[in-house]
Each structure stands twice: as C-alpha cells, then as structure tokens.
C-alpha positions in Angstrom: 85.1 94.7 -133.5 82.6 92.2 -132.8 80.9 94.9 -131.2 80.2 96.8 -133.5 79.2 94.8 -136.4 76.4 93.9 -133.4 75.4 97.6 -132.9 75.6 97.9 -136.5 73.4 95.7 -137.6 71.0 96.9 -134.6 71.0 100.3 -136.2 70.3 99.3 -139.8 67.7 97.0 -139.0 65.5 99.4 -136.6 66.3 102.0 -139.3 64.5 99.4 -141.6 61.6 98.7 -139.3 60.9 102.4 -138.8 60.5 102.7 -142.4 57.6 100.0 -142.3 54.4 101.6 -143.2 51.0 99.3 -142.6 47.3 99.7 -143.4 44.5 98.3 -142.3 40.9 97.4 -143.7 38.0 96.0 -142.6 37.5 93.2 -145.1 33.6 92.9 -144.2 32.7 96.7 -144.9 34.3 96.0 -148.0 32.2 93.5 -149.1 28.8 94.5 -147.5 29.0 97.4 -149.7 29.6 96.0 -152.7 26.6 95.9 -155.3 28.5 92.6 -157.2 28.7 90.6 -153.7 24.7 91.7 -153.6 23.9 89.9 -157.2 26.8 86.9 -156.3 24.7 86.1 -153.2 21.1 86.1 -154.8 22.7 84.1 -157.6 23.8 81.4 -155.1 20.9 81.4 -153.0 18.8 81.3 -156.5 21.0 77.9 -157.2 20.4 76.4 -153.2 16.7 77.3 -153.9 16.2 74.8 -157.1 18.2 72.6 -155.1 16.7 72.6 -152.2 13.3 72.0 -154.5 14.9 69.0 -156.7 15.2 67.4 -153.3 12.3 67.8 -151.4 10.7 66.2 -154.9 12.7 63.3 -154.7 12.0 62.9 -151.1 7.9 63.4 -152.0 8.8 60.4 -154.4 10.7 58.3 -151.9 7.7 58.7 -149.2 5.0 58.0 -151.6 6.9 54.5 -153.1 7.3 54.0 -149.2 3.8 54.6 -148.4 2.9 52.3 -151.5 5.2 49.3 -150.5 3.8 49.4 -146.9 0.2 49.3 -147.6 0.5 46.9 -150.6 3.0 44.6 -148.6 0.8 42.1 -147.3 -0.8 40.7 -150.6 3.6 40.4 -151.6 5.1 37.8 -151.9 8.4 37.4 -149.6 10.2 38.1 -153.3 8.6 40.9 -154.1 9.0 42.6 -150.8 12.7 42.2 -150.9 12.6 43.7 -154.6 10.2 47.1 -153.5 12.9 47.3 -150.5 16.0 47.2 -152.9 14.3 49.7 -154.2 13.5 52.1 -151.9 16.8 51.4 -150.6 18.4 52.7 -153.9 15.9 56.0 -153.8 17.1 56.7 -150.2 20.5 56.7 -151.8 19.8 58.3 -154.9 18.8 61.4 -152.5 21.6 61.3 -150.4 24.2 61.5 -153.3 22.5 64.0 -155.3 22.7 66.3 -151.9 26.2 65.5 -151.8 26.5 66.5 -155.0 24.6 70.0 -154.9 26.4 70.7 -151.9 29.4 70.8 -153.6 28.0 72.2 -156.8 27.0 75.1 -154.6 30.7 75.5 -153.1 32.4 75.7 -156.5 29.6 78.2 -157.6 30.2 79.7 -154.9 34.0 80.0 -155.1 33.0 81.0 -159.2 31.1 83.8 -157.9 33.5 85.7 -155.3 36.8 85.1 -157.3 36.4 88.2 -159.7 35.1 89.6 -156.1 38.3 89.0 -154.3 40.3 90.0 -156.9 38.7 93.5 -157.5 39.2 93.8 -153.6 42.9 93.0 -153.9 43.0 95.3 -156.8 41.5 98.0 -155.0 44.1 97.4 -152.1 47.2 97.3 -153.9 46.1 100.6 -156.1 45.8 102.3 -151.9 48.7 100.4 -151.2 50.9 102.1 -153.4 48.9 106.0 -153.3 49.9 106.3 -149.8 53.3 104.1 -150.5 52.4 101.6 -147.4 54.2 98.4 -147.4 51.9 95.9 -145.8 47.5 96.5 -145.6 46.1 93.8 -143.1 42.6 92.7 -142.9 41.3 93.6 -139.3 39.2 91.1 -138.5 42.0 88.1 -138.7 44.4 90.3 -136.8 44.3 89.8 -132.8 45.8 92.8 -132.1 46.9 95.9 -133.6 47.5 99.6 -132.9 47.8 102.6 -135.0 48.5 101.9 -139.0 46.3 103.9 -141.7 43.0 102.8 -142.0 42.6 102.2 -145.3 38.9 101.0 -145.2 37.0 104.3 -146.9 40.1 104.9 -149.5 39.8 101.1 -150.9 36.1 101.3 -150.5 36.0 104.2 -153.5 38.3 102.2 -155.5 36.6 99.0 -155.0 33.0 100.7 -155.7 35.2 102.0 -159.2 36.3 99.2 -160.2 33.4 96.9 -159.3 30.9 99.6 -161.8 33.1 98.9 -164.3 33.3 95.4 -163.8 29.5 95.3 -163.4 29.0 97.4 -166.8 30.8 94.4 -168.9 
C-alpha cells in the first residue's frame, strides 16, 4: 500500500512539473532600450555633476584658507595658529560630510529615478507572462545556468517600449 501512495505521489508531482512553463529575459536589453532609463541616467548624472562642482568649490576654499594660514603663520601668535588650524580642521570636515551626504543624496535619487522603471519592466513581464500562460520569467543574467524556456526578451521589450510612451507622455 505504501507503495503506491510512493508511486503516486511520483506521478502527480512529475505530472505537475511537466506542466511548468518558464521564460526568460535579458534584463539589460530591456533597459538599454528604454528612452525613460536614457532621461533617468542624464538626470542623475546632471545631479553628480553640481555635486561634483559644490565640492571641488569647497575644496578651492579649503586650499586657499590653507595657503593663507601657512604663509601668514609666522607673524601668529601660538594662539592664533591653533585657532586658523581649528579651522581648517572644521573645513576639511565640512567637505568630507557634505560628500557623504551627496553620495547618498545621489543613491536615493537614484533609487527615485528607476522605481517607476522597474515597475513598468515588471509590468511589461507579467502582461507576457500571462499572453503565453508561463508560470515563472527569469532574468538571464542572474541565472548560472539554463536551457530551453521561451525567450521572452523581444515580446516584453514591445510592451515595455508601450507602456514606458505612455508613461513618458504624462
């Protein structure tokens, strides 16, 4: 009896495993093409540009107060070069937390930029997905290995070009 519960449940499940239908994509092709991911990145490199120019000024200001202090030091008294030293101590800092701080302002832009991204590309996945009734769509470049499936790529490529010029015309 045993026995056949064993062969049984052998039966049903590779009956339910045969029924399995994957996809696959290439996640990169996806986005290359898209127009959106185009304006996202010129956006963000837009942002790391006046960034990258708000600290290179405070770094001219930090070399020229440094410059300053060194050829004025010896007519200082011990007091007053402590003071100018405190000083360009606190610049040197000043620069190295506003970089901190635009590096991360960059990665939540970042993230603020590719969300409505992502989600028109797992739009445009599940709208394939269901078409041509496949239950899983995997990304091919995070998979190590994988043989035959549909590839999905050109099919969610229309429908992500759709719904990104509609998405692009609000």
């Amino acid at each position: 009896m045993k026995q056949i519960l064993v062969a049984f449940a052998l039966i049903i499940s590779s009956f339910g495993f045969s029924q399995t239908k994957i996809g696959h994509v290439n996640s990169q092709k996806l986005l290359d093409t898209l127009p959106s991911r185009d304006i996202a990145l010129k956006k963000l490199e837009d942002r790391q540009k006046e960034g990258m120019a708000e600290l290179e000024e405070m770094q001219k200001s930090f070399e020229t107060a440094y410059r300053k202090h060194q050829e004025t030091r010896v007519n200082k008294t011990p007091m007053l070069i402590e003071i100018d030293e405190a000083n360009l101590m606190k610049k040197q800092q000043a620069i190295e937390m506003r970089q901190q701080s635009l590096e991360q302002e960059l990665q939540a832009y970042n993230e603020e930029l590719n969300k409505p991204i992502l989600e028109r590309i797992q739009k445009a996945i599940e709208i394939v997905a269901e078409r041509k009734k496949l239950n899983y769509i995997i990304d091919e470049s995070v998979t190590l290995y994988f043989k035959g499936g549909v590839d999905c790529t050109s099919e969610v490529m229309v429908e992500l070009l759709r719904l990104d010029a509609e998405a692009l015309k609000k």
